[in-house]
MIPAKE-988681 format. One record per atom (N, C-alpha, C, CB): residue in three letters; atom name; z, y, x. Coordinates in pm, 1 decimal. Glycine has a CB too. Example, Ala and Ser with C-alpha at 12.3 -4.5 7.8 and 13.67 -1.06 7.14 Angstrom:
BEGIN
[ALA; N; [780.0; -569.0; 1319.0]]
[ALA; CA; [780.0; -450.0; 1230.0]]
[ALA; C; [780.0; -330.0; 1320.0]]
[ALA; CB; [904.6; -447.3; 1130.8]]
[SER; N; [708.0; -225.0; 1285.0]]
[SER; CA; [714.0; -106.0; 1367.0]]
[SER; C; [787.0; 3.0; 1290.0]]
[SER; CB; [572.5; -59.8; 1408.4]]
REM end
This chain:
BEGIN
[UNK; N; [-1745.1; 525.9; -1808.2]]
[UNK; CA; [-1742.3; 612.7; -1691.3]]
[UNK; C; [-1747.0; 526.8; -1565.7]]
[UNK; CB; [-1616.2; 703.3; -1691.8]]
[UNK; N; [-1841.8; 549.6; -1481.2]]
[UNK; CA; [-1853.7; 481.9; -1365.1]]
[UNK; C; [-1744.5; 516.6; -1237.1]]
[UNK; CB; [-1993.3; 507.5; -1327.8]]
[UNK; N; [-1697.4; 453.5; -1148.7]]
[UNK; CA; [-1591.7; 475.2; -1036.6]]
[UNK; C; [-1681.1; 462.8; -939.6]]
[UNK; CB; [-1463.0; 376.1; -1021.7]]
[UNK; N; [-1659.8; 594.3; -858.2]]
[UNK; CA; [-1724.9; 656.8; -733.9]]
[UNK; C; [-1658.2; 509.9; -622.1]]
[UNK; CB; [-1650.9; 862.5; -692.4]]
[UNK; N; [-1765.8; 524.5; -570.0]]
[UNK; CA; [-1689.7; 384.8; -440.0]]
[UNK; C; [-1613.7; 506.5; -372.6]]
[UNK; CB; [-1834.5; 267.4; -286.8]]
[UNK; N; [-1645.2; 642.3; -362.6]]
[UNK; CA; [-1538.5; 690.1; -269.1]]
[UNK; C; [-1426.0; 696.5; -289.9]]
[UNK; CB; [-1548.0; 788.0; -232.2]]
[UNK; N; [-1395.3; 711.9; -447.1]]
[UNK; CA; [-1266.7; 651.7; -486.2]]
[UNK; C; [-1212.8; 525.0; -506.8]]
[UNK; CB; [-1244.5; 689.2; -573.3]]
[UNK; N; [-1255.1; 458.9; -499.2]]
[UNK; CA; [-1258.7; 323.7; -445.3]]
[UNK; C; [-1240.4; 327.5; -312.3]]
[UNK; CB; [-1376.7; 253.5; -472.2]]
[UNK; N; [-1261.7; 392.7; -229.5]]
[UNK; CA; [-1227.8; 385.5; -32.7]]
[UNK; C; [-1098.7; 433.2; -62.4]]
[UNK; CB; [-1331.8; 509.6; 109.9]]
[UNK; N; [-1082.8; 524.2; -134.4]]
[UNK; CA; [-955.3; 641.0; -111.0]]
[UNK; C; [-850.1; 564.3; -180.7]]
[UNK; CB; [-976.7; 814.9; -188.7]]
[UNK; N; [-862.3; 481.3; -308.2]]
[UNK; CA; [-740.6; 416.6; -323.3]]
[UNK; C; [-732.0; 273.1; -228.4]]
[UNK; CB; [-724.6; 389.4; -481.6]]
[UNK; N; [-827.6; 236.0; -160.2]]
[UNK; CA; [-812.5; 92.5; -77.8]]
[UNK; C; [-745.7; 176.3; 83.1]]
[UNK; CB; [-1014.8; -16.3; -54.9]]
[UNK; N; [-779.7; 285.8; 123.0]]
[UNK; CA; [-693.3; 367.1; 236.3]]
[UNK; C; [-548.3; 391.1; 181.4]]
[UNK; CB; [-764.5; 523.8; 273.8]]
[UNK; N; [-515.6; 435.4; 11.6]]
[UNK; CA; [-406.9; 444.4; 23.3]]
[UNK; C; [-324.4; 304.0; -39.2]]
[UNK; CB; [-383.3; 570.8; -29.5]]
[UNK; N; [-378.3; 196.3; -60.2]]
[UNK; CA; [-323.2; 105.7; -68.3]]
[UNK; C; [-270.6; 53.4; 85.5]]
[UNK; CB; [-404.0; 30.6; -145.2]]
[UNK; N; [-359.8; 52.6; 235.3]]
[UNK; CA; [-299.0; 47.1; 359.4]]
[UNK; C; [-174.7; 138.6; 401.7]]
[UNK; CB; [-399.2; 69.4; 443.5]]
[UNK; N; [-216.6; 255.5; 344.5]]
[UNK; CA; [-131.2; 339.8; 397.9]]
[UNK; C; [41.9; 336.3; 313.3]]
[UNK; CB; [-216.8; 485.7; 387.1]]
[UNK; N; [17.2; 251.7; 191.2]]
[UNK; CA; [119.6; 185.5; 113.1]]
[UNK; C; [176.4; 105.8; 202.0]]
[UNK; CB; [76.4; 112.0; -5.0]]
[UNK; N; [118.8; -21.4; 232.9]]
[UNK; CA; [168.9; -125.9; 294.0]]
[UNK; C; [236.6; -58.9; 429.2]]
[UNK; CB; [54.7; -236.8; 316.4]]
[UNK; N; [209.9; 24.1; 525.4]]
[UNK; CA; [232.2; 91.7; 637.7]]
[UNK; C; [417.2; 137.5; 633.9]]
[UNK; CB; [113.4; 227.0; 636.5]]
[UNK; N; [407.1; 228.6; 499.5]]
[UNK; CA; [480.9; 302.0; 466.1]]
[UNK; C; [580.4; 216.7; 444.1]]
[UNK; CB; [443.0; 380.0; 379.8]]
[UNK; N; [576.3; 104.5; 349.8]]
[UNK; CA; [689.2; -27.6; 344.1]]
[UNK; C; [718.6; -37.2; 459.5]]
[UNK; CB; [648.2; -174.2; 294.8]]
[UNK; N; [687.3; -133.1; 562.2]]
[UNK; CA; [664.9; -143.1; 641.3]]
[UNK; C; [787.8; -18.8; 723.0]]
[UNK; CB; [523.8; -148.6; 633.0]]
[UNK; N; [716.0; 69.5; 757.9]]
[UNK; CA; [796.8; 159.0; 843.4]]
[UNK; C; [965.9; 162.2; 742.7]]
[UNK; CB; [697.1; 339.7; 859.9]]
[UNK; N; [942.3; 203.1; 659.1]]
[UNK; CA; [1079.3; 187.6; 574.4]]
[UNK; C; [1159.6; 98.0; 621.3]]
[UNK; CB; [1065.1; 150.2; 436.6]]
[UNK; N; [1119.9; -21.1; 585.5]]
[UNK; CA; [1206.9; -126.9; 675.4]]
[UNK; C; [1270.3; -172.0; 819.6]]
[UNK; CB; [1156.6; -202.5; 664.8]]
[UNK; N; [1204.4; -128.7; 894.3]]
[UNK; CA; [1220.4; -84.6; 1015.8]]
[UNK; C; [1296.0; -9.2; 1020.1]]
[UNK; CB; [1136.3; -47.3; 1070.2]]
[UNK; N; [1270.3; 125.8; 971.6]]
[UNK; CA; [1380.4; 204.4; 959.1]]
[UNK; C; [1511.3; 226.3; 882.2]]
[UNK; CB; [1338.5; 277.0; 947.7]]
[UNK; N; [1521.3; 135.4; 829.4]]
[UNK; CA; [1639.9; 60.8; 730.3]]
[UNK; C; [1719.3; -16.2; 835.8]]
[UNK; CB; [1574.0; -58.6; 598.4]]
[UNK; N; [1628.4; -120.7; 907.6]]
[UNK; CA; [1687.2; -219.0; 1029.6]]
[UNK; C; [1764.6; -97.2; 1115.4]]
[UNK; CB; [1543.0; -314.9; 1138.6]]
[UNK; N; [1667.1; -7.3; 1169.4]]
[UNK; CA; [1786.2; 61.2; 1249.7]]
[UNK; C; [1845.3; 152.1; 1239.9]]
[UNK; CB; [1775.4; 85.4; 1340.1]]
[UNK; N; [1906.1; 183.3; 1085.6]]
[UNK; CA; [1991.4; 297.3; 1074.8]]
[UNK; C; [2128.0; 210.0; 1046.4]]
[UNK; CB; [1941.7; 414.8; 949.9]]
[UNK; N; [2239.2; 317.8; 1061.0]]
[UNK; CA; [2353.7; 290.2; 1082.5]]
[UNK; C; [2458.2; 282.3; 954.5]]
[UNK; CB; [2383.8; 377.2; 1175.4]]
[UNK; N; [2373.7; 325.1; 849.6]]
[UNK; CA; [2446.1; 357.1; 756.6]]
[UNK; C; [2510.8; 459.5; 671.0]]
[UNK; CB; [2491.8; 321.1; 781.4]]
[UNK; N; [2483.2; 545.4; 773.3]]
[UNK; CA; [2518.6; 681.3; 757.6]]
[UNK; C; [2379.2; 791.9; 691.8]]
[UNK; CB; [2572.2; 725.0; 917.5]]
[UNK; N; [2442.5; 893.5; 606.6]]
[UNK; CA; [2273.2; 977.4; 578.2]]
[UNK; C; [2213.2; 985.8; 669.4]]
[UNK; CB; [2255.4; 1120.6; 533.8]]
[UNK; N; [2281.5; 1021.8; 786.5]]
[UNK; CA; [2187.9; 1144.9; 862.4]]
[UNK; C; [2150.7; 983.0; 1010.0]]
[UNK; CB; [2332.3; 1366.3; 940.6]]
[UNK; N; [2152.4; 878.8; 970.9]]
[UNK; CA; [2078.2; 795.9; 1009.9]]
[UNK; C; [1945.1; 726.3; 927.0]]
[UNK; CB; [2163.9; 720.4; 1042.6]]
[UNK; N; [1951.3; 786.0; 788.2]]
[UNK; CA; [1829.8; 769.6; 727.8]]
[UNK; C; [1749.4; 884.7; 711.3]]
[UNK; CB; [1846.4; 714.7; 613.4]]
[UNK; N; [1830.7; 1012.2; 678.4]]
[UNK; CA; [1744.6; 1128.5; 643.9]]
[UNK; C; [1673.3; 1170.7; 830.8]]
[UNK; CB; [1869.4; 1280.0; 550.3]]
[UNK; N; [1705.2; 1143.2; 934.9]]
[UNK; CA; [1655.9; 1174.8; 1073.8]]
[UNK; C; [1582.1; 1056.7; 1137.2]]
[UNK; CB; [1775.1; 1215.0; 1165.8]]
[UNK; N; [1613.4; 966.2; 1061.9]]
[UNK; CA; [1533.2; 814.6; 1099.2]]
[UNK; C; [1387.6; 868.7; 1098.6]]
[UNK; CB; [1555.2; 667.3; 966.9]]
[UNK; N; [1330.4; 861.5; 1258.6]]
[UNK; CA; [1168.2; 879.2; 1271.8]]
[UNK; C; [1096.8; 762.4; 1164.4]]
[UNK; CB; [1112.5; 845.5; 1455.1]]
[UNK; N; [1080.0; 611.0; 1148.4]]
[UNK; CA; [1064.4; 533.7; 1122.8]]
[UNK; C; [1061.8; 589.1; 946.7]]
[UNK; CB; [1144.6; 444.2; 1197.2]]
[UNK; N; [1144.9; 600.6; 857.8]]
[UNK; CA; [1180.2; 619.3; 784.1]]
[UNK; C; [1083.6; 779.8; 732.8]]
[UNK; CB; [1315.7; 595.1; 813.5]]
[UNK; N; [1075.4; 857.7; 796.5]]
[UNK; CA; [995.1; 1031.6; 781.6]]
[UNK; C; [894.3; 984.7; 797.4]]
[UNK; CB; [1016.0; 1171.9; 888.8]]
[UNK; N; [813.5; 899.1; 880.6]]
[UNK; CA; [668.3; 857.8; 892.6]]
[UNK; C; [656.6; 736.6; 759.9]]
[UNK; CB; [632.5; 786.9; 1070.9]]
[UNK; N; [699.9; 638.1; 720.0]]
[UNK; CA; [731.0; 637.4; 599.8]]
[UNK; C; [704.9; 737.8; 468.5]]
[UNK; CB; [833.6; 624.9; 620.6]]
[UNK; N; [748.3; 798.9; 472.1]]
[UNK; CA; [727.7; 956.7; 386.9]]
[UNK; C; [591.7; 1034.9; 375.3]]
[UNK; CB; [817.7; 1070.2; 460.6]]
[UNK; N; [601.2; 1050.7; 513.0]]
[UNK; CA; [454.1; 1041.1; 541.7]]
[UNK; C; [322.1; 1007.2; 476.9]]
[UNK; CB; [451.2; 976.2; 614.8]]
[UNK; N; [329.6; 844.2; 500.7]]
[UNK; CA; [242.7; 790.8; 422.7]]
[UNK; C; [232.6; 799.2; 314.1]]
[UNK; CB; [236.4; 705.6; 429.8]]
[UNK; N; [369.4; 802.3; 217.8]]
[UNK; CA; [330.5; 775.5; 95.6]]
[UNK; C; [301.0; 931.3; 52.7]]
[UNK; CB; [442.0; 687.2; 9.4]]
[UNK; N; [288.3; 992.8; 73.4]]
[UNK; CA; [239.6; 1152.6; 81.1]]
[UNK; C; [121.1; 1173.8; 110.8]]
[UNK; CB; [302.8; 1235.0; 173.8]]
[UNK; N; [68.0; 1035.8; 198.4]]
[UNK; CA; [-109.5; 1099.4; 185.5]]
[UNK; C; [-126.5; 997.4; 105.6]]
[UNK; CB; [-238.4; 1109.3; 333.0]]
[UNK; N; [-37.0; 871.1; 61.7]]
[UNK; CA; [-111.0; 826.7; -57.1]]
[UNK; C; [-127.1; 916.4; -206.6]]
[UNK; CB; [-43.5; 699.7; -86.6]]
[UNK; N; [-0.1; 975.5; -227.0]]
[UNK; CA; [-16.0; 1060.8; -303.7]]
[UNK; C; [-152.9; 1208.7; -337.5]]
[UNK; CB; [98.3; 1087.4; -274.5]]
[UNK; N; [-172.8; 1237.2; -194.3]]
[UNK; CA; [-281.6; 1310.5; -183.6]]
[UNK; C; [-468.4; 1248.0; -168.3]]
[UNK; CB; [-231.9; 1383.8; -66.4]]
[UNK; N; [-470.4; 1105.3; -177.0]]
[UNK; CA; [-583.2; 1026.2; -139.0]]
[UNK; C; [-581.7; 1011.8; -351.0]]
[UNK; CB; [-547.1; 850.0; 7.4]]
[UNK; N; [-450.2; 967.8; -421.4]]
[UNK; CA; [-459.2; 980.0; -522.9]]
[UNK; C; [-538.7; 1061.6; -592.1]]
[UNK; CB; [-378.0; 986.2; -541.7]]
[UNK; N; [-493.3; 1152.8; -605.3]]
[UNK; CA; [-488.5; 1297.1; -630.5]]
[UNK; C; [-650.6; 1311.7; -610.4]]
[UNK; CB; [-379.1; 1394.4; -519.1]]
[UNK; N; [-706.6; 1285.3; -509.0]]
[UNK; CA; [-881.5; 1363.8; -449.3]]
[UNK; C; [-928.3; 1226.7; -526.9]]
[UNK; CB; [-943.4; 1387.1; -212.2]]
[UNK; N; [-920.9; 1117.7; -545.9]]
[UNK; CA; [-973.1; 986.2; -582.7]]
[UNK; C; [-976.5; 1022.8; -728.8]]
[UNK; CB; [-881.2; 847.8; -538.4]]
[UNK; N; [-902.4; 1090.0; -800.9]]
[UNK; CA; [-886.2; 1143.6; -913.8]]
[UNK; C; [-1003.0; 1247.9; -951.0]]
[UNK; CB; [-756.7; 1198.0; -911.5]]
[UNK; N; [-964.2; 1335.2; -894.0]]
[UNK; CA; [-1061.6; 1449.1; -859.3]]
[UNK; C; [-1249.5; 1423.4; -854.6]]
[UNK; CB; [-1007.0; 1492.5; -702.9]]
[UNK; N; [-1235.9; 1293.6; -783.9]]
[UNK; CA; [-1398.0; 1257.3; -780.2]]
[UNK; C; [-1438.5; 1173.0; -880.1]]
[UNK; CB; [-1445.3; 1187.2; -653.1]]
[UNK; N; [-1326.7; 1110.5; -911.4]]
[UNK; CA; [-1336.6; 1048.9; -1084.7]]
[UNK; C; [-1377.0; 929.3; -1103.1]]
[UNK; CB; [-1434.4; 1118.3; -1180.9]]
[UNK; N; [-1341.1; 862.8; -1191.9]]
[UNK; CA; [-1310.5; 727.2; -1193.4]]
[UNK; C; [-1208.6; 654.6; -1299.6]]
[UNK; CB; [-1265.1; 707.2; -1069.3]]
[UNK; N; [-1193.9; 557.1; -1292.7]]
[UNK; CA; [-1155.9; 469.2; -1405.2]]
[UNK; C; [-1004.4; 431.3; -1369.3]]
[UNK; CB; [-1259.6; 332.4; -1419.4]]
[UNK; N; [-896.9; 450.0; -1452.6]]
[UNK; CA; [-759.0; 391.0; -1390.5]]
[UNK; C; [-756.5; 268.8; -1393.0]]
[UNK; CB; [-636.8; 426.4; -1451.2]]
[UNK; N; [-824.4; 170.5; -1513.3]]
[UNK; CA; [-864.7; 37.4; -1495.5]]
[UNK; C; [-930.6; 4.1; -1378.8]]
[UNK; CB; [-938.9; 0.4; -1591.8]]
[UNK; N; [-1015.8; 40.7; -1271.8]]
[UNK; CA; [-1053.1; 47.1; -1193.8]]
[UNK; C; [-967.8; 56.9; -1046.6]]
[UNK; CB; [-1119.4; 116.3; -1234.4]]
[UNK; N; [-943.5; 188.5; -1062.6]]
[UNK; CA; [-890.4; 195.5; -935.9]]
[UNK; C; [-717.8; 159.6; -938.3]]
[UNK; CB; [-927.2; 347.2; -880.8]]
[UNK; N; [-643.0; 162.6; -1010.9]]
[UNK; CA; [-489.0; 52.1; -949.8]]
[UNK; C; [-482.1; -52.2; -945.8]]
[UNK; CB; [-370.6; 44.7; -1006.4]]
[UNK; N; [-591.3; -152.7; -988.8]]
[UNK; CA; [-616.6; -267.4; -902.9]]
[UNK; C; [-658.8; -244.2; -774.5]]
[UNK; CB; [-705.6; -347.2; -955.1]]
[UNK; N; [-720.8; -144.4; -722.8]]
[UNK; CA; [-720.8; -191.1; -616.2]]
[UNK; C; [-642.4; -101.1; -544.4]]
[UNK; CB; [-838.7; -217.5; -573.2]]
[UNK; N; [-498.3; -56.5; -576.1]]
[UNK; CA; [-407.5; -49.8; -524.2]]
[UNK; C; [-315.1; -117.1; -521.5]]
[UNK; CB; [-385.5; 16.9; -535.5]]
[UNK; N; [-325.3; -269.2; -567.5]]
[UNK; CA; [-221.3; -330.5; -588.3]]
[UNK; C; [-295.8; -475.4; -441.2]]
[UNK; CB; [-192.1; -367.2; -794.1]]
[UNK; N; [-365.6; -387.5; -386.6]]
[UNK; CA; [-411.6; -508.3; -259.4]]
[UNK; C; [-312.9; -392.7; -173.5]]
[UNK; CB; [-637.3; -543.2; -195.1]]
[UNK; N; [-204.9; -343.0; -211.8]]
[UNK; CA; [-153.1; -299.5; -103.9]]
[UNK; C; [-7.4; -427.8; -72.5]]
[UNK; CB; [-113.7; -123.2; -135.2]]
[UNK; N; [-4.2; -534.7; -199.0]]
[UNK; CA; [82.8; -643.6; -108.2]]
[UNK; C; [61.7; -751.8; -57.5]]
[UNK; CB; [168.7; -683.9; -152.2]]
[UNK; N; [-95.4; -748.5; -39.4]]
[UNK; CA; [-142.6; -821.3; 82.8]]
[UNK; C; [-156.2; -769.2; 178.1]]
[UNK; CB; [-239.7; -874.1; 80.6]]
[UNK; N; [-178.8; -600.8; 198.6]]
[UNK; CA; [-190.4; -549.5; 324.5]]
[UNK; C; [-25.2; -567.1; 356.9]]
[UNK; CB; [-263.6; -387.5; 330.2]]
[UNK; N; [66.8; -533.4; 317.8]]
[UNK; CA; [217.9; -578.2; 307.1]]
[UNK; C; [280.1; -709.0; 362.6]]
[UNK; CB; [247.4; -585.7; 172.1]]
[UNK; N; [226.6; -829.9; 303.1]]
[UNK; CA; [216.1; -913.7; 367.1]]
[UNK; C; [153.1; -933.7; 503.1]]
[UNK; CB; [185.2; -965.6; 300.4]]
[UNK; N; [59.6; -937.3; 553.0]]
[UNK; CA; [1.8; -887.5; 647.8]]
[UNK; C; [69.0; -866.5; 761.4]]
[UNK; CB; [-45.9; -795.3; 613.6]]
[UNK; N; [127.8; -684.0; 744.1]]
[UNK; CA; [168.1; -638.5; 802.8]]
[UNK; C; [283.6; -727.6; 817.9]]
[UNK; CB; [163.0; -528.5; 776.4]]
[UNK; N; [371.6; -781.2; 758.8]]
[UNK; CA; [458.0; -820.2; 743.4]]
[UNK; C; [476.6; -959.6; 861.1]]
[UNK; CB; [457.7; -827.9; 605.0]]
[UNK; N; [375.3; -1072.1; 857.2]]
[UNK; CA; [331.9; -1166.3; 912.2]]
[UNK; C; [336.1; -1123.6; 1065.3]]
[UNK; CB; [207.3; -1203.0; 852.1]]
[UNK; N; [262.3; -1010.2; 1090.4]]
[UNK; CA; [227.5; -963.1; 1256.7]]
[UNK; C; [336.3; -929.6; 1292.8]]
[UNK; CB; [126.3; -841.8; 1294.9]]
[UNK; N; [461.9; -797.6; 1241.2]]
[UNK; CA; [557.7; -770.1; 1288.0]]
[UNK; C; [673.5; -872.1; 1308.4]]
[UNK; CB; [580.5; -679.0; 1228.1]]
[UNK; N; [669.2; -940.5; 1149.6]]
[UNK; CA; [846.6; -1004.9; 1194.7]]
[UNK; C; [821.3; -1132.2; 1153.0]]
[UNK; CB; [1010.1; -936.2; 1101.8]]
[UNK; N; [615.1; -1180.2; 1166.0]]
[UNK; CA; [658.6; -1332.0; 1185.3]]
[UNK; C; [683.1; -1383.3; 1065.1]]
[UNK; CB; [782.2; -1357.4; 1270.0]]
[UNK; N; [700.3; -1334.2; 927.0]]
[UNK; CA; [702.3; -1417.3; 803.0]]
[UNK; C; [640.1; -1464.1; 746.0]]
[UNK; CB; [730.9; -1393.4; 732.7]]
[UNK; N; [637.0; -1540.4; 754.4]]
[UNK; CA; [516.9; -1684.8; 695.9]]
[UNK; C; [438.6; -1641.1; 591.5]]
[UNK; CB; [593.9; -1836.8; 622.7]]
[UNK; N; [329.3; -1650.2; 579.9]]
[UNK; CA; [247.5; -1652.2; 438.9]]
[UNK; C; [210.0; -1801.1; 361.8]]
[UNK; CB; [100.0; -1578.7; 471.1]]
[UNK; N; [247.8; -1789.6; 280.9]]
[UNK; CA; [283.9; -1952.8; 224.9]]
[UNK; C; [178.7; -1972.4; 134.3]]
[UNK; CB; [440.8; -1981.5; 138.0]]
[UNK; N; [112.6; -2124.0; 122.2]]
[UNK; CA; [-41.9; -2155.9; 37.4]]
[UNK; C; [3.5; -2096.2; -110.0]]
[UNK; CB; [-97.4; -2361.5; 23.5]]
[UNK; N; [95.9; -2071.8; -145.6]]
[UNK; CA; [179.6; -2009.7; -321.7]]
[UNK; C; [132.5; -1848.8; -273.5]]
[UNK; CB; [435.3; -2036.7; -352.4]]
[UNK; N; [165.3; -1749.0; -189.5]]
[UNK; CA; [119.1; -1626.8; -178.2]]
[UNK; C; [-22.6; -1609.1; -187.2]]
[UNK; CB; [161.8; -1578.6; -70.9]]
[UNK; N; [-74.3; -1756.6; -84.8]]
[UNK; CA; [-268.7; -1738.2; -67.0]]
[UNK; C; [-290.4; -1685.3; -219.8]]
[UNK; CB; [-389.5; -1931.7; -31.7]]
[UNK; N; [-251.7; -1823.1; -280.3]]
[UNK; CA; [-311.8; -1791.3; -402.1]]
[UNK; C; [-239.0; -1672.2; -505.9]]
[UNK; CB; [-320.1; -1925.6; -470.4]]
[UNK; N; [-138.3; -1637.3; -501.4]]
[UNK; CA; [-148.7; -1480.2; -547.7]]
[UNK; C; [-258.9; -1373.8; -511.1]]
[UNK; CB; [-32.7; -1416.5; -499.4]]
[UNK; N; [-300.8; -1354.1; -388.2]]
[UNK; CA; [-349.2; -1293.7; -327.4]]
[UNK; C; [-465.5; -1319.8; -381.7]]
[UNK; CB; [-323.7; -1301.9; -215.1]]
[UNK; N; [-513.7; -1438.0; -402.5]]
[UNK; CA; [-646.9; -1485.8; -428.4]]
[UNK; C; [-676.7; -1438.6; -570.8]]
[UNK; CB; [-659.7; -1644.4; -411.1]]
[UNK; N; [-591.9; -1463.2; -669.6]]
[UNK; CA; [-558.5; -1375.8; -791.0]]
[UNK; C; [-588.8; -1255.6; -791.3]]
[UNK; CB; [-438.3; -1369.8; -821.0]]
[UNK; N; [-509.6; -1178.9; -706.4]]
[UNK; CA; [-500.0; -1028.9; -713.3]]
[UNK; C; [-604.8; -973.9; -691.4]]
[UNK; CB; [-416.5; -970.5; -634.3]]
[UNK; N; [-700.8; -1064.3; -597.5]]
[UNK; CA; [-830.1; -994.8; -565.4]]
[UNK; C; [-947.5; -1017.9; -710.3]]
[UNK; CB; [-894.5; -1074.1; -403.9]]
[UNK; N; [-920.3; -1148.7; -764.1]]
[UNK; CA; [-1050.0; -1169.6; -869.9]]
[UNK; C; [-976.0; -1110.9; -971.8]]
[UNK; CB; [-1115.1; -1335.9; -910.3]]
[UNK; N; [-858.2; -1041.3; -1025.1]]
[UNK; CA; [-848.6; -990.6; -1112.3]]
[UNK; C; [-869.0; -816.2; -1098.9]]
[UNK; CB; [-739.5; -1046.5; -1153.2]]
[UNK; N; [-872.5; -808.3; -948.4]]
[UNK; CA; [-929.9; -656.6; -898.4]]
[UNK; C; [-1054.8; -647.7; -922.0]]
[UNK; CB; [-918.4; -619.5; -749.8]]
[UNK; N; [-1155.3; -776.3; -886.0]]
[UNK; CA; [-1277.5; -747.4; -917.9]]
[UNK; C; [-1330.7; -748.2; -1111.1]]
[UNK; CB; [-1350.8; -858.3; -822.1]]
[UNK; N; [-1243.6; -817.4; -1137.5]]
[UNK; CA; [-1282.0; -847.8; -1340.7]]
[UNK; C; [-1229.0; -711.3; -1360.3]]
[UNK; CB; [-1167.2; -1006.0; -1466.7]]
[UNK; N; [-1104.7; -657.0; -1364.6]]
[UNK; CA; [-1099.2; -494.0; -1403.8]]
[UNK; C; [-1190.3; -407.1; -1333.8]]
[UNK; CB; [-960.4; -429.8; -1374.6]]
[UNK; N; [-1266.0; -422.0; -1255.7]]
[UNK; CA; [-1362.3; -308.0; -1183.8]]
[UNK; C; [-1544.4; -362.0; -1268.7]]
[UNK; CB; [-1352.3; -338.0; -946.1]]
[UNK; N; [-1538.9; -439.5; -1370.2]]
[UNK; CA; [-1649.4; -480.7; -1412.8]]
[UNK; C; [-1662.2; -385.5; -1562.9]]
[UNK; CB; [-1645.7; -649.0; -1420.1]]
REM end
């Protein structure tokens, strides 16, 4: 069975929108207080939610247009380089030549499962 590149866009959008969603989580972890109703009202934290809700729904239609699971969760798993990434711009954490090459991994073993 062949994998639609549009499902292929739709899990590489919801692999960003993965990394995003971390991302905001943490942030919104940094500034809650500890209390529920500083996580369950945390903006940071609901946009969080968010995302992983249209990843869930980018799933879902990526499914729908059809395609290979060997295929497409590799290339949802470039959502911890977009992670990293994100990670690097906001708070400055180093990406170290040991991650490159994970990363470098993650991508040629994204491309050998999509063959």
């Amino acid at each position: 069975m062949n994998t639609p590149v549009s499902s292929v866009l739709m899990f590489l959008a919801a692999a960003i929108l993965g990394a995003l969603g971390q991302f905001l989580y943490k942030g919104g972890a940094d500034a809650a207080d500890g209390g529920l109703a500083s996580y369950v009202l945390n903006p940071r934290i609901l946009t969080g939610v968010v995302c992983y809700i249209a990843v869930m729904v980018l799933f879902v239609a990526a499914f729908k247009r059809g395609g290979s699971l060997a295929v497409l969760y590799p290339v949802y798993a470039s959502t911890f380089i977009f992670a990293a990434l994100i990670s690097l711009a906001a708070f400055g954490t180093p990406i170290k030549p040991i991650n490159v090459l994970g990363m470098v991994l993650l991508v040629g073993g994204m491309y050998l499962m999509g063959r």
